[in-house]
N, C-alpha and C positions, 0 to 999 in steps of 0.2 A: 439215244433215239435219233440224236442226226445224224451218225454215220460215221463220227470219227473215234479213231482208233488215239488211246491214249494211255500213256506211259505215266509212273509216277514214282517219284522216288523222295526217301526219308530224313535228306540233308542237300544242301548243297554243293558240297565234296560228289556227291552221288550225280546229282542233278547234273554238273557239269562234266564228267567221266560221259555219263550216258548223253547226254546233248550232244557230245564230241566223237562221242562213236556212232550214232545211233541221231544225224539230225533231223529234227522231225519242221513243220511246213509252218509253225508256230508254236512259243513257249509260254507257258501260265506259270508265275510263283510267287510267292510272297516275302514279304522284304528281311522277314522275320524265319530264319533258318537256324540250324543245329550245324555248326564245324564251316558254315561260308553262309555269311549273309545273302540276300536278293540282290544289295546291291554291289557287292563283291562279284558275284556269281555273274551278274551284267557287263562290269567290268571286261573279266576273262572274257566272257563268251564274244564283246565285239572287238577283240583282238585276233580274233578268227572268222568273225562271222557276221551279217546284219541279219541274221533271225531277228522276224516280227516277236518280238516280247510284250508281256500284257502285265502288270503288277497286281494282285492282291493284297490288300492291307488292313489291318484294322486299324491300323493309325490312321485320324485326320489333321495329319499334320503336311502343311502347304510347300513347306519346303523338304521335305520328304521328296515328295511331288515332282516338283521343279528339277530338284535334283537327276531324281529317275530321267527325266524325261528328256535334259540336256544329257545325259551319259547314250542314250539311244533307246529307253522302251519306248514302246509306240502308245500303251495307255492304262491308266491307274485306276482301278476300283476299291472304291472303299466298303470293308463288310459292315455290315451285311447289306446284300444286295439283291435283287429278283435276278433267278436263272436266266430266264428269259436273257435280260441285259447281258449279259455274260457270251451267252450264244449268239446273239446279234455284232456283238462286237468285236469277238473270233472271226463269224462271215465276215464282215466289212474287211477285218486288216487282213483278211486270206485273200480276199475278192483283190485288194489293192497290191499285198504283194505278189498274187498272179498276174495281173496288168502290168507290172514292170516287166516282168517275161516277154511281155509281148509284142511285137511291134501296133505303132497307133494305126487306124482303120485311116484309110486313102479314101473308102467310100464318101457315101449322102455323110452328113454331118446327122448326130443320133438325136433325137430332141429330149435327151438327158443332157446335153452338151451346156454348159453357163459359157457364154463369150463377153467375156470383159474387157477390148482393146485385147494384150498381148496376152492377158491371161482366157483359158481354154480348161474348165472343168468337168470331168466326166463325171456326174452324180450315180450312176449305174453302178461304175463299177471305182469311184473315190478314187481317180486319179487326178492329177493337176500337172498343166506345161505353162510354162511363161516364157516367150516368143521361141513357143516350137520346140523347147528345153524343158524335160520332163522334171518337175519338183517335186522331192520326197517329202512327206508330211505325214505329220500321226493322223491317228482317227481325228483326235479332239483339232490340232489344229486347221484339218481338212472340213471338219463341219461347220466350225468359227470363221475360215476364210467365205465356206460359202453361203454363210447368214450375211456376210458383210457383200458380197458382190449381189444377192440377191437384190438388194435398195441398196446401191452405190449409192453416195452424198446422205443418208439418213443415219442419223448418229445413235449407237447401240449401247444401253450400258452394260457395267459388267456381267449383271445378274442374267440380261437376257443373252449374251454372250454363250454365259454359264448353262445356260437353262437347252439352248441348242444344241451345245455340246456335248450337255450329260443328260440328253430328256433320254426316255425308252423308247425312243424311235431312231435307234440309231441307222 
């Protein structure tokens, strides 16, 4: 119902054959595959590629996680999960890897724009520059930085960290 056009395949062996012929503008998998795990398959593919990647899991396990996330996926859901979520957080890291295509706007400044000294966040469309240097960031760290620049000097715990980054209003 939103419009995108999607491919799916039955291993990971498969996944990554067809990702490499056939790259598409975002990938969704889970960590847990037949003939190449998720995060094998991760591996290969940012040896060729920085496809926006999204993990599915039904592990809640933390360094799982971590792991994924320093190797280069952009964001981890754990099953089960509302659709909705899912779809929300496809737009965002499509919106943001669109915006790197793009050169930044010379216009009026947007008032989605957060200005914090050198750092400059675009909330529209989830991008971030640090003195005029574009910063690449996942969803989750992109939503954490800008819970924290919204009350610069007020101190956040993890929970509410947590709660910004994975509420349903991504």
């Amino acid at each position: 119902t939103e419009g995108y056009r999607v491919e799916s395949y039955t291993d990971g062996a498969s996944a990554l054959k067809g990702l490499t012929l056939h790259p598409p503008h975002l990938a969704i998998f889970d960590i847990k595959m037949p003939r190449m795990d998720g995060m094998e398959l991760l591996r290969r593919l940012r040896q060729k590629s920085d496809l926006p990647v999204i993990f599915l899991t039904s592990k809640d396990d933390e360094i799982d996680e971590l792991f994924g996330l320093k190797m280069g996926a952009d964001d981890f859901i754990t099953k089960p999960f509302p659709q909705r979520l899912l779809i929300e957080r496809v737009k965002a890291i499509l919106r943001r890897s669109n915006a790197r295509n793009q050169p930044l706007s010379t216009g009026t400044s947007s008032t989605s724009s957060l200005k914090r000294g050198d750092l400059v966040m675009d909330q529209e469309r989830h991008t971030c520059t640090w003195k005029d240097k574009p910063v690449i960031l996942t969803v989750t760290e992109f939503l954490i930085l800008q819970t924290l620049a919204q009350r610069p000097g007020v101190v956040k715990s993890r929970d509410a960290l947590m709660d910004a980054a994975y509420s349903d209003q991504v």
